[in-house]
N, C-alpha and C positions, 0 to 999 in steps of 0.2 A: 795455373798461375805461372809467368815466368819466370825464369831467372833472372830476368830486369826489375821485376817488383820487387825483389829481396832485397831490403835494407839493412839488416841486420844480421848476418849469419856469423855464428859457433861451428867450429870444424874440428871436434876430436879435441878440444883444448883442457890440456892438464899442464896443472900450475902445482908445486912443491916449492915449499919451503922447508932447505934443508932438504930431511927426511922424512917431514909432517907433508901427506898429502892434506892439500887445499880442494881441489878437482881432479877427475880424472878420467878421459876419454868423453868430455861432455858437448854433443851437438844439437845444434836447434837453429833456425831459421824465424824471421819475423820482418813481413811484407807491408809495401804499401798498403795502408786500411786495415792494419790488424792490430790488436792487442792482446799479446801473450800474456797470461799472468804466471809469474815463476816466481813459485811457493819454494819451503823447504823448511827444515826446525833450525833452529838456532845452532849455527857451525856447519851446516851442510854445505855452503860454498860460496852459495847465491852472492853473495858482495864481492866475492874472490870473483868470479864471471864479470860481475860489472865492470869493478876496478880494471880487469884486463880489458874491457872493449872499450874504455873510457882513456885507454893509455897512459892508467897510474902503473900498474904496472905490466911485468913482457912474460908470457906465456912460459913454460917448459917445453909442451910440444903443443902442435898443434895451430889451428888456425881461426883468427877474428877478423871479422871485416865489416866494415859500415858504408854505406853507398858503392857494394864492391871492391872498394879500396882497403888495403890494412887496416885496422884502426889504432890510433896511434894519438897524441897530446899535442899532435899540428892543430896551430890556431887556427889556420885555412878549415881541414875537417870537419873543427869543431862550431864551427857557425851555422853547420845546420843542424845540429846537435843539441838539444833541451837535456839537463842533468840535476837531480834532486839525489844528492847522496843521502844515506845511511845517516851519517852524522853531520849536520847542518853547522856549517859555520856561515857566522854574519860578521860583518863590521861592527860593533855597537856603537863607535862612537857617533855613527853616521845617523839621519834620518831616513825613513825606507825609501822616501824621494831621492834623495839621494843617492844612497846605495843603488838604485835601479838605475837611475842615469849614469850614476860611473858605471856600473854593468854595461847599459848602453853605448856610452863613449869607446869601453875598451872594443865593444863589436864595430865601431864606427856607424850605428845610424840613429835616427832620430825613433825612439819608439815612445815618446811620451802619449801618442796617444790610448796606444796598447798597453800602457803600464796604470794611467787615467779607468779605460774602464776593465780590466783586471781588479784594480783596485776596488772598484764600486762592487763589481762581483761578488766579492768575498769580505766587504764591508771592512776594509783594509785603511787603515786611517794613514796617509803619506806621512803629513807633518808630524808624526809618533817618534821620539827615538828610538833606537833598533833596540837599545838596552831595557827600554821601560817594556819590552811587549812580552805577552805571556808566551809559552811554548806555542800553542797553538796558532798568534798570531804570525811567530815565527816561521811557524810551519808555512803560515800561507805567502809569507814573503819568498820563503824558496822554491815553492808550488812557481809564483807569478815569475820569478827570474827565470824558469826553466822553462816557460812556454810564452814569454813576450815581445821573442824575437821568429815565433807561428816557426818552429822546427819541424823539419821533416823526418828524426828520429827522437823519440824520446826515452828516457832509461832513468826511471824511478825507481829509488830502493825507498819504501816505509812513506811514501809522500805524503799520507793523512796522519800519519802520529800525531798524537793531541789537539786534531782539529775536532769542534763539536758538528754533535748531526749535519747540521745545515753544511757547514764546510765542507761537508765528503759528501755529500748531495753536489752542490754547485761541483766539485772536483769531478765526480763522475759524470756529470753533463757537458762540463769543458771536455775531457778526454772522448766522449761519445762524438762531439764538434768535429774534435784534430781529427778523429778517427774518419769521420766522413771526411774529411779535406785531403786523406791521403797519409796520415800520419802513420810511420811505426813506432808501436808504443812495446817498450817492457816492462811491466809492472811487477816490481813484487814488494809484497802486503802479506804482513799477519791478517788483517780486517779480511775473514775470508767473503762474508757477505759482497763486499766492496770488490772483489776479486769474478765474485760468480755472476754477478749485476752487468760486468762490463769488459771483461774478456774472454774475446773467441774463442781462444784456445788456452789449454792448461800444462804447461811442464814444471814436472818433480822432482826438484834436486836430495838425496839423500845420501848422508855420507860420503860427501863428493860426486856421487855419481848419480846419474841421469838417472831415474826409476820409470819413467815416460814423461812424453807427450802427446798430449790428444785433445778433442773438443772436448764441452762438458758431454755433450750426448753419449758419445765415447765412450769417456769415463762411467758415466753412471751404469751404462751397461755391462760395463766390466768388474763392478760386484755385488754381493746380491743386496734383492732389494723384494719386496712383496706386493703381492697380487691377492687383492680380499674380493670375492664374488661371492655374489647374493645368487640365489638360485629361486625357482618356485617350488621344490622339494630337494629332499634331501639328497646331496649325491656323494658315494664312498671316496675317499680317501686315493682307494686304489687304483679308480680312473686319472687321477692325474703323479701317481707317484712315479709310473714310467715315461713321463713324457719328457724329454730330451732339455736339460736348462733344470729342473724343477728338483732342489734341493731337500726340500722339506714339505710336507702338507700336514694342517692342521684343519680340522672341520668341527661344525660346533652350528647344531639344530640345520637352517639352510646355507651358511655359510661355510665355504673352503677359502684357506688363506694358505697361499702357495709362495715360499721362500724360491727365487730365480736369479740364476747367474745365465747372462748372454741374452742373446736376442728372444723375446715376448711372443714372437710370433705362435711357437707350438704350443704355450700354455693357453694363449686365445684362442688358438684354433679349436682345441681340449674345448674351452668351453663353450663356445660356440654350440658343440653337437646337443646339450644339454638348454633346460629354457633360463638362463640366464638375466637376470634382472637389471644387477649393477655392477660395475666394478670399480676398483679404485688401487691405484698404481700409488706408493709410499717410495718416492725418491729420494733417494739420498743427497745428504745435499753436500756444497763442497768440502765442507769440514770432514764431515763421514767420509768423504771417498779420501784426502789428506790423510788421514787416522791411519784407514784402511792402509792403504799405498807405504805410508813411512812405519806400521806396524809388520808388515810383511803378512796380511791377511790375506787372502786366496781373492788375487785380480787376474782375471782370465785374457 
């Protein structure tokens, strides 16, 4: 991919306040037709990252850029820019009809018809006061302001909080759309389900700093995870306790169940020599590898 498709890139960006680091030394990239999801626990940075590429606020060192250019709180910039903060703020006094067409007016173009069916999408009632709607339907009002003008970057902190099933269904098929249309997206979401459903790739913010990024595939390989084979007789323990990856083995009548860190390939191969019946691979899923990553458990 080239450097023309980059949308979104982080260069080393470390943000202090004071003598409280926020971030620090944190890089990652996110291309046309991709969607990063970037995780992290609660104070790891992740909003301090956004806010800086969003041009709330200005870096200590380092570098953010969006469509190759600085990123910065130019209203030029920010028109092809979709943005779902952390903490939602609305107008209440307004109607969400409302509300979306001054959104609109301040972009200068006519989006009612974009805002029409967003609306129906997410059963989104306009004529509603902003003040009468539950969080949830909140939420979906700033979901629809941040993608009703079809952005070519988008930058969600928490975008499903309190929306029910259906809501984060339709959210994740919209973002699945942007995503074939060209969109860069940055997601980041506690909902890790909602995370491993619909982005490419995964980077880990902890304690300000980058812990990785990688695919899911990636990730899951990088820590262990088990390999249960059925066999037609019994076979020892010891044929696969040296083979390269293979942490642990546990056997029981014709089954071996092999703990593996890194690539699969030598423990299939192991069983392969032997007559083999079934196997079945226990993946981890994004939570587990989260855990993992932000407990300092052994990622290779």
């Amino acid at each position: 991919m080239s450097s023309d498709d980059v949308l979104i890139s982080v260069d080393h960006l470390t943000k202090f306040y004071g003598h409280h680091r926020g971030v620090e030394d944190v890089s990652f990239t996110v291309s046309a037709g991709e969607v990063l999801g970037f995780l992290g626990p609660n104070g790891s940075g992740k909003t301090t990252v956004i806010r800086t590429l969003m041009g709330l606020i200005r870096a200590t060192h380092g570098d953010v850029r969006l469509f190759g250019g600085p990123a910065t709180s130019d209203h030029r910039l920010r028109k092809g820019v979709g943005y779902v903060p952390g903490r939602l703020e609305l107008l209440p006094r307004m109607s969400v009809r409302r509300y979306l067409m001054h959104l609109a007016a301040l972009r200068r173009r006519d989006l009612s018809r974009s805002i029409d069916s967003l609306a129906d999408r997410f059963a989104l009632d306009l004529d509603a006061p902003i003040a009468s709607l539950s969080k949830g339907n909140k939420q979906k009002v700033g979901v629809v302001q941040a993608v009703m003008h079809d952005p070519l970057v988008l930058i969600l902190d928490e975008p499903t909080s309190g929306l029910d099933p259906i809501g984060q269904r339709q959210f994740e098929e919209l973002i699945d759309e942007m995503r074939e249309r060209g969109t860069a997206v940055l997601l980041s979401s506690h909902v890790m389900s909602e995370v491993e459903a619909i982005a490419d790739r995964i980077a880990i913010l902890d304690h300000g700093r980058l812990a990785l990024v990688s695919s899911m595939p990636e990730l899951r390989s990088r820590i262990e995870r088990t390999l249960d084979f059925e066999f037609d007789a019994p076979v020892a323990a010891s044929e696969f306790s040296p083979v390269p990856g293979v942490s642990s083995v546990h056997t029981l009548d014709n089954h071996v169940t092999c703990s593996v860190v890194g690539s699969e390939s030598p423990v299939l191969a192991k069983a392969l020599e032997f007559d083999v019946r079934a196997v079945t691979s226990h993946e981890p899923t994004l939570e587990e590898v989260f855990i993992a990553v932000t407990r300092g458990e052994r990622v290779v």
